[in-house]
KOLGU-181568 format. One line per field, with one value per residue (C-alpha): residue in three letters; x, y, z. Coordinates in Angstrom, 2 decimals. Example, Ala and Ser with C-alpha at 12.3 -4.5 7.8 and 13.67 -1.06 7.14 Angstrom:
code: ALA,SER
c1: 12.30,13.67
c2: -4.50,-1.06
c3: 7.80,7.14
END
This chain:
code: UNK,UNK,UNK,UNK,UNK,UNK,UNK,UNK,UNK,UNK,UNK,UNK,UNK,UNK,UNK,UNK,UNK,UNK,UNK,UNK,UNK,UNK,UNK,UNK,UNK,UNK,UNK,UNK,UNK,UNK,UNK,UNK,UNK,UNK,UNK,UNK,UNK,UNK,UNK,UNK,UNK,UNK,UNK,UNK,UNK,UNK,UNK,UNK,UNK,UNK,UNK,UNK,UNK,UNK,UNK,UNK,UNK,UNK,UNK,UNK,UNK,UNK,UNK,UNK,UNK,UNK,UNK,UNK,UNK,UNK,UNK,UNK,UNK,UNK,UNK,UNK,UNK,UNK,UNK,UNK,UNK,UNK,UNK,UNK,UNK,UNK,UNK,UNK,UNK,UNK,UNK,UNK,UNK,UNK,UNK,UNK,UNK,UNK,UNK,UNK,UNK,UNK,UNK,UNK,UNK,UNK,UNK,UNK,UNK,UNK,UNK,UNK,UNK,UNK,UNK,UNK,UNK,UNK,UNK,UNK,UNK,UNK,UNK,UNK,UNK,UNK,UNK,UNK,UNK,UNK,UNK,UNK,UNK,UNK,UNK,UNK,UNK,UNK,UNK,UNK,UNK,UNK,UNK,UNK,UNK,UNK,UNK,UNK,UNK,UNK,UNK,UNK,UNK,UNK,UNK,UNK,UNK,UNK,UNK,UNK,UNK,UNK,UNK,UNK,UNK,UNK,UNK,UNK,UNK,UNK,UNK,UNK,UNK,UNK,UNK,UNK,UNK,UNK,UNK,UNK,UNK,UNK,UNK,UNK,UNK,UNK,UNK,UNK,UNK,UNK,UNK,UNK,UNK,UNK,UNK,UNK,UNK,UNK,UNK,UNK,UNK,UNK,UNK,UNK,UNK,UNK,UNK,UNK,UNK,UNK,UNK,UNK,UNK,UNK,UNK,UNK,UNK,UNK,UNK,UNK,UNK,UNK,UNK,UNK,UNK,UNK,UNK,UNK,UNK,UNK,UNK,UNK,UNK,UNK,UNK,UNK,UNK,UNK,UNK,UNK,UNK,UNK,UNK,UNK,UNK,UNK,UNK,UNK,UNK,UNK,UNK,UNK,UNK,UNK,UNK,UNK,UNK,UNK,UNK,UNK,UNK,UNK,UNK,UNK,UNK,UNK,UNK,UNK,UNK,UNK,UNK,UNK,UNK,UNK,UNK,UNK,UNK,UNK,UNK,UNK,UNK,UNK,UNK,UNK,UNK,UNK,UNK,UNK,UNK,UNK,UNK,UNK,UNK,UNK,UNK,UNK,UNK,UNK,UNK,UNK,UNK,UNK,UNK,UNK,UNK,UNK,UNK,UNK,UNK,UNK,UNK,UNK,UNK,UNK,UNK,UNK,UNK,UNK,UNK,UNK,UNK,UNK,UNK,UNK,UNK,UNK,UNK,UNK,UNK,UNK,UNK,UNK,UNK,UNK,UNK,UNK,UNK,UNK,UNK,UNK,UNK,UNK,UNK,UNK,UNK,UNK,UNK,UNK,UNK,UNK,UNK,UNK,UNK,UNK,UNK,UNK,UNK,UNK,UNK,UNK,UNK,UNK,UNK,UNK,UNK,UNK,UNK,UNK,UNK,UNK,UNK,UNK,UNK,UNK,UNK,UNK,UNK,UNK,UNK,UNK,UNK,UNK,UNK,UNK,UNK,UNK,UNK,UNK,UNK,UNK,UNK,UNK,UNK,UNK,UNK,UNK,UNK,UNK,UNK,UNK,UNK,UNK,UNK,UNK,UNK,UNK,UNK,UNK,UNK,UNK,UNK,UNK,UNK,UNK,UNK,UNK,UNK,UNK,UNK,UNK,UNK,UNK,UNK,UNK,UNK,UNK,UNK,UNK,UNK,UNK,UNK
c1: 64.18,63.50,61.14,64.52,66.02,65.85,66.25,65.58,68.41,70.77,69.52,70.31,73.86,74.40,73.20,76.20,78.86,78.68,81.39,82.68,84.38,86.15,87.88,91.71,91.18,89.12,90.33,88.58,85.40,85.45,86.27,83.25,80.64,81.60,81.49,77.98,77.18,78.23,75.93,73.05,74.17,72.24,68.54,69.82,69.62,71.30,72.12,72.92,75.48,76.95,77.30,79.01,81.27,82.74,82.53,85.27,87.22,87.46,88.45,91.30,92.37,93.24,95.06,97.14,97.96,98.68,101.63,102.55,103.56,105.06,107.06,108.59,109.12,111.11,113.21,114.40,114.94,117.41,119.35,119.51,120.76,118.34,118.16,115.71,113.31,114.06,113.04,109.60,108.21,109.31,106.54,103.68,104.80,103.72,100.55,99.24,99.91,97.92,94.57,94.96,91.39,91.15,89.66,88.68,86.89,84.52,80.78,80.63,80.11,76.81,74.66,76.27,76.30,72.57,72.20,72.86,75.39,75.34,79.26,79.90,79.82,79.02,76.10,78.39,77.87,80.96,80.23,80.60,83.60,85.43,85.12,86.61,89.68,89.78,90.35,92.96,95.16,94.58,97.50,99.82,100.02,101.27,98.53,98.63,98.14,95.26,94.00,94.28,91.94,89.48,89.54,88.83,86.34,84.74,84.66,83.13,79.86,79.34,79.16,77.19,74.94,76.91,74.71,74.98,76.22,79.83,79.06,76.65,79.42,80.16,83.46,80.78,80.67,83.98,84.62,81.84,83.55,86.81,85.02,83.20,87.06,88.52,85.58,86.26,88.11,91.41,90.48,86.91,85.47,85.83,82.57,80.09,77.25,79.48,79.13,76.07,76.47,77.01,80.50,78.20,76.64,79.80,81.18,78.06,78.71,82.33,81.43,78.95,81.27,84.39,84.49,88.32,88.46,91.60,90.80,92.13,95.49,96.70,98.65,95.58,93.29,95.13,95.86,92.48,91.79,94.34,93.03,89.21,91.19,92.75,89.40,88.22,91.60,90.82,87.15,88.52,91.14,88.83,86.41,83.63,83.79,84.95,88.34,86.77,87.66,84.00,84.91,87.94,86.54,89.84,92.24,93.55,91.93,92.84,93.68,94.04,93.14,91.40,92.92,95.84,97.95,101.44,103.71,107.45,109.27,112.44,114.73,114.00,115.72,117.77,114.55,112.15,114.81,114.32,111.09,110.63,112.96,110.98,107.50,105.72,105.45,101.93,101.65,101.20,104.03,107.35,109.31,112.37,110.67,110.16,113.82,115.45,113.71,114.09,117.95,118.36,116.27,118.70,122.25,121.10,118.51,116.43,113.04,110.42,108.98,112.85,113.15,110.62,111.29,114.63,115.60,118.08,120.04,119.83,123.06,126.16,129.39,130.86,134.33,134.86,132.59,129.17,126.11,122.25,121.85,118.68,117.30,114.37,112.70,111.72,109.93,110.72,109.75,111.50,108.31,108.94,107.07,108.67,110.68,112.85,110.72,113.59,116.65,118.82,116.69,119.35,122.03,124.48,124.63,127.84,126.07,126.98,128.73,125.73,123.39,125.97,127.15,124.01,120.71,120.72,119.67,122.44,122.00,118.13,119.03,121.08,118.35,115.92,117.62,118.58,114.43,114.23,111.98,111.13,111.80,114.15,110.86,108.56,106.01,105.17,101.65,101.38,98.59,97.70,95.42,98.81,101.06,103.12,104.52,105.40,101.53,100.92,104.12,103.45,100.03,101.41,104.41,102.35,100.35,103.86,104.87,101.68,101.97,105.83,104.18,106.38,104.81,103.25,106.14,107.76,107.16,109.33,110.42,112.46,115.23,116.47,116.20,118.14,120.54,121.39,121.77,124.20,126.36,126.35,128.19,130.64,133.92,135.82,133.45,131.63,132.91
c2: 104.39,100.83,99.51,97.76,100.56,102.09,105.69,107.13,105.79,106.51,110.11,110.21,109.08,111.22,114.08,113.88,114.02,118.13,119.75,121.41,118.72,118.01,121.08,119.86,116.17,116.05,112.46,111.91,113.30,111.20,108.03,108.46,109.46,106.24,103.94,104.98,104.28,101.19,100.14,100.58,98.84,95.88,97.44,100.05,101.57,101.39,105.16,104.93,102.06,103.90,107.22,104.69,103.80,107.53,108.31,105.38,105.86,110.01,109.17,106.34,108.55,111.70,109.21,107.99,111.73,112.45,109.38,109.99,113.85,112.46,110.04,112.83,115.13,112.22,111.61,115.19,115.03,112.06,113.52,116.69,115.13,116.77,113.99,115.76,115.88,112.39,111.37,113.77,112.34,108.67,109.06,111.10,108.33,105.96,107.78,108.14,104.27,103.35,105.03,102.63,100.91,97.39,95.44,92.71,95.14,96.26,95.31,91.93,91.80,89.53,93.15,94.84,91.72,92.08,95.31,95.36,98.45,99.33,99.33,103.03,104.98,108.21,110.43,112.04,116.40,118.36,120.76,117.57,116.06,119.41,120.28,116.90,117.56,120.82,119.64,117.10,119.99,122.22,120.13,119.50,122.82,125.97,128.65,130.22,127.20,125.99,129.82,128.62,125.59,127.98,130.20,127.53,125.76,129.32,130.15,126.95,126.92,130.59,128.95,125.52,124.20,122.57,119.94,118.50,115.27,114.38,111.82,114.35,116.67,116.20,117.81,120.16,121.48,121.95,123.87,126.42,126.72,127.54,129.64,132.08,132.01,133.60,136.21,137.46,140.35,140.43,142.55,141.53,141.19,145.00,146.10,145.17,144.46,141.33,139.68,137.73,138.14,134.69,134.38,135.30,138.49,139.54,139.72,141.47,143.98,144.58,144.13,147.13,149.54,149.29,146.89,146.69,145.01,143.10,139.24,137.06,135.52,132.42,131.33,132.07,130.41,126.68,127.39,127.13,124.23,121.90,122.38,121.40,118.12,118.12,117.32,114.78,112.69,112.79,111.58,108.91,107.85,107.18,105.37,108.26,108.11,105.76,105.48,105.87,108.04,109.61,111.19,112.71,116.08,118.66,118.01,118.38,121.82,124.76,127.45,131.05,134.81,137.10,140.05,138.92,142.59,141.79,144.22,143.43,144.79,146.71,148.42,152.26,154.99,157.91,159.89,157.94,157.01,161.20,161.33,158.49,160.48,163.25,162.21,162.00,158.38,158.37,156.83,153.26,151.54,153.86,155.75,154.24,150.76,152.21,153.52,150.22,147.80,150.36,150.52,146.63,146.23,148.35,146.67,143.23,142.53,140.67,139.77,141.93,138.77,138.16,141.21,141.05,137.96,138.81,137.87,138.98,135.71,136.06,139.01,137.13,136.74,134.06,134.21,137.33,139.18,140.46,138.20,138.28,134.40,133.85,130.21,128.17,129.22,126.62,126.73,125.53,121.63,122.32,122.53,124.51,127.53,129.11,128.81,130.90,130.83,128.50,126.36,129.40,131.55,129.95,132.19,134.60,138.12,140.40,143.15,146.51,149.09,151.75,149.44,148.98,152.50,154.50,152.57,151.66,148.56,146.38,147.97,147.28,143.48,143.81,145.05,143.00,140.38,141.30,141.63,138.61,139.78,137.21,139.20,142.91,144.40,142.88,146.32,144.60,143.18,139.28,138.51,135.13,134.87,135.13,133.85,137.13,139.60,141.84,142.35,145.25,146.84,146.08,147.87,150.98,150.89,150.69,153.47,155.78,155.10,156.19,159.14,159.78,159.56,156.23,153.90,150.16,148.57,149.53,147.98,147.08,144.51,147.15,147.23,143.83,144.29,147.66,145.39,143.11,145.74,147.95,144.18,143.67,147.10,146.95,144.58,145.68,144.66,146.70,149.34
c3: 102.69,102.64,105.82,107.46,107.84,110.96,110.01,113.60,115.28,112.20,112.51,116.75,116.13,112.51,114.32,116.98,114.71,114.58,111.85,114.58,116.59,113.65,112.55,113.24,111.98,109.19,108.86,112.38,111.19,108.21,109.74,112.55,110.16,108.24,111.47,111.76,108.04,108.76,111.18,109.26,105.74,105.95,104.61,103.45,99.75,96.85,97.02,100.76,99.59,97.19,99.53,102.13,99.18,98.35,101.69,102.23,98.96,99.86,103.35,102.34,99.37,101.92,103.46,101.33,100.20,103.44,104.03,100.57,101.35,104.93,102.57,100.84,103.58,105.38,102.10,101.87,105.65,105.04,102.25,104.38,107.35,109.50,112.07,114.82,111.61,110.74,114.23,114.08,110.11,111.45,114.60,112.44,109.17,112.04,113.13,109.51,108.93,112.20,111.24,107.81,108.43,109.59,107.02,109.30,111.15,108.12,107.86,106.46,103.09,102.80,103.22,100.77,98.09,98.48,96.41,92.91,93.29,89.47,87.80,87.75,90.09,88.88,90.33,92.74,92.02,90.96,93.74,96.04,94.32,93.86,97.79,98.63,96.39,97.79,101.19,100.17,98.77,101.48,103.35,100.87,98.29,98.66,99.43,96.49,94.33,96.64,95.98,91.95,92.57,94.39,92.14,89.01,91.18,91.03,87.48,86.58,89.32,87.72,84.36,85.38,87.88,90.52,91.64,88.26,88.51,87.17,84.41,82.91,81.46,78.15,76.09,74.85,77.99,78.71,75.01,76.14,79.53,77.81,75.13,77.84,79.69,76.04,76.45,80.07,81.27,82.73,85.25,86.18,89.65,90.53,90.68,92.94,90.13,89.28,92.35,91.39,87.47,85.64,83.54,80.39,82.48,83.29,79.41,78.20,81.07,80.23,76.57,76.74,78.63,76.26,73.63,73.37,76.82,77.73,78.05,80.13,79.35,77.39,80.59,82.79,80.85,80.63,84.62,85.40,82.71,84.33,87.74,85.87,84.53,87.98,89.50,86.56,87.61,91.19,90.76,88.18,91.11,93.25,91.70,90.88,87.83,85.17,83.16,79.77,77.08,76.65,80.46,79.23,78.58,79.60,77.06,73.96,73.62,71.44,74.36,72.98,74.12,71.94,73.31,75.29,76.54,77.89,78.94,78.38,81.92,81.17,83.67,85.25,82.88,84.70,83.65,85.41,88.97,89.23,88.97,91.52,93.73,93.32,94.16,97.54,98.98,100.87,104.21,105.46,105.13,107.17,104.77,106.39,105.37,102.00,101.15,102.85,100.39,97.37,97.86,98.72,94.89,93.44,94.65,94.84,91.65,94.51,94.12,96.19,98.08,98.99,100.14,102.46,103.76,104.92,108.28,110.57,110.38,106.11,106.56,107.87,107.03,104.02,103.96,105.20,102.64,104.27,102.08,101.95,102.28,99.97,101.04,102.13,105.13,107.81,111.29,114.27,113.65,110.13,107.84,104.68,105.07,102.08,99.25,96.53,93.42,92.21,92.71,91.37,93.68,96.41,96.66,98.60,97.43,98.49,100.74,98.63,100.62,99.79,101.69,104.55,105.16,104.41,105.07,108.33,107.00,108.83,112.38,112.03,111.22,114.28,116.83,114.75,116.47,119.83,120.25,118.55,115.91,112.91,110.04,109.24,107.38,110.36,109.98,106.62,106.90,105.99,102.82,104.10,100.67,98.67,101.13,100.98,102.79,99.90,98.46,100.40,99.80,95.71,95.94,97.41,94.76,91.79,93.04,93.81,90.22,88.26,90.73,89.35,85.70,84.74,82.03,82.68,81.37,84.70,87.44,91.08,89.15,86.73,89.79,88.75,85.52,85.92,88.35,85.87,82.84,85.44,85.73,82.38,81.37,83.87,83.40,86.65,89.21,91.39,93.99
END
């Protein structure tokens, strides 16, 4: 540090600002660690400037996220007509907008103008860059698309040196990144020995135990390449890292597996609904549980995670007919917590007469509600890493089928498959 810098004081006040206090508002931890920075700017370094720099462009870019997604939310709220939610995005709109720094309140330029801060800006690490965008998408995607950005963010620091600065990476890089992804195994991460294995360990490991290894897929592969150009945007955004071509490193490439295995999913054969019928369903989730979601698969086509979801107020009454109402869940303030996997994924279902007089599906909705329980299947257990309710239930299916003897290309999803072929030879409706 330069002599006029008075390092010991800087340290006293840094040292307050403890991770800890912050764990709610990272905005608020942000925003005080750079009104200490900017105390100390005059005599400071050139590095010191430039970490004073990110610290403000990470902290104003999170901002701007964050009043861009309360934007949105307040659109949708306005087409909906959802007034009460209106009224709720308005004051936190208003909130976000206030913490918008004061530029008249900034350290005064002269300082700053001293240094020679060189024209690009680009010695910030990945590992520091990637943990910033990380944080910004922890508010505003879904969990299991955050989970994808984890999970890329992964795969590369096994295949790099983190602390390698941005600028460094060249497209040669990123082709042997993508070239050890078309090497690894779909199904890697099992054993323990992998834990601390690099990516290049862990294909000479699978490699050496059966050559004929399934790789990862096509799809799987470009997933976790767009969240790696994801990243290079984000740094580019913000002034990390310059918009030049040479930086442009994640696309364009050639994306293919060398031993891609899909299995098409077909519906269950008469064979194979026996042989389900007659094998033992181990404990941990109720049997009861078991045959309700089973028989709702079969006379509805719905998807497992709908399934689970279900709600007491999801069975009513449309025009006389008994439905399942499949829609967008909300809590209490009106947040999306989840959502169909599409717009068709909206939609009433006729409740089928099976399911109504010989489940005991509709009288559990009914004291579901009078004890004001959340959800029909509520002895489901919640994956919070997923964001799903019917993981566990999945698990303990695909087990139950390999116990019946039925092939991979059935899976719980072979009940709407089998829904939709049943529909399709039928012309008089059904009974």
């Amino acid at each position: 540090m330069p002599e006029k810098f008075d390092l010991k004081n800087y340290l006293l006040e840094m040292v307050k600002l403890h991770p800890s206090d912050f764990k709610e508002d990272w905005l608020a931890g942000a925003s005080a660690g750079i009104d200490v920075k900017k105390k100390y700017l005059s005599g400071a370094s050139d590095r010191f400037l430039q970490q004073f720099v990110q610290d403000v462009d990470g902290r104003n870019a999170h901002l701007l996220n964050e009043i861009q997604r309360l934007g949105a939310e307040l659109e949708a709220a306005k087409a909906a007509g959802n007034h009460e939610r209106e009224g709720q995005l308005l004051a936190l709109l208003g909130q976000a907008i206030s913490k918008i720094p004061d530029m008249s309140q900034q350290a005064p330029a002269a300082p700053v103008m001293h240094h020679q801060i060189p024209s690009r800006i680009s010695s910030v690490p990945f590992r520091d860059i990637a943990n910033r965008y990380l944080e910004i998408k922890r508010a505003s995607v879904s969990i299991e698309t955050y989970n994808h950005f984890v999970a890329a963010c992964s795969l590369f620091g096994r295949f790099t040196d983190t602390t390698r600065e941005l600028h460094t990476f060249t497209r040669k890089d990123s082709s042997a990144f993508i070239n050890v992804l078309r090497q690894m195994p779909k199904y890697w991460g099992k054993s323990p020995k992998e834990e601390t294995m690099t990516l290049g360990e862990i294909v000479a490991y699978h490699r050496t135990r059966n050559p004929g290894y399934v790789t990862l897929s096509t799809d799987t592969m470009s997933r976790h390449i767009n969240k790696m150009a994801e990243i290079w945007s984000y740094a580019i955004s913000i002034g990390e890292l310059d918009d030049k071509k040479e930086y442009d490193i994640w696309s364009k490439h050639m994306v293919t597996a060398i031993n891609e295995q899909t299995v098409d999913r077909r519906p269950f054969k008469e064979t194979e609904l026996a042989a389900l019928m007659e094998t033992l369903w181990k404990p941990r989730i109720n049997i009861n549980t078991v045959r309700q979601i089973i028989s709702v698969a079969t006379y509805t086509g719905m998807r497992l995670e709908e399934i689970c979801r279900l709600r007491p107020c999801d069975i009513h009454e449309v025009e006389g007919v008994l439905c399942f109402d499949i829609r967008i869940h909300r809590d209490a303030d009106g947040k999306e917590i989840w959502n169909p996997k599409s717009e068709a994924g909206e939609r009433l279902i006729p409740v089928h007469s099976y399911i109504k007089n010989s489940t005991g599906l509709i009288e559990r909705a009914k004291n579901c509600e009078k004890s004001k329980r959340d959800r029909i299947f509520f002895d489901l257990p919640y994956a919070a890493s997923t964001n799903k309710y019917g993981a566990a239930f999945s698990q303990r299916f695909s087990k139950f089928k390999k116990d019946a003897g039925l092939p991979r290309e059935t899976t719980f999803h072979s009940f709407r498959h089998l829904f939709r072929t049943m529909l399709g030879h039928r012309s008089d409706g059904l009974n």
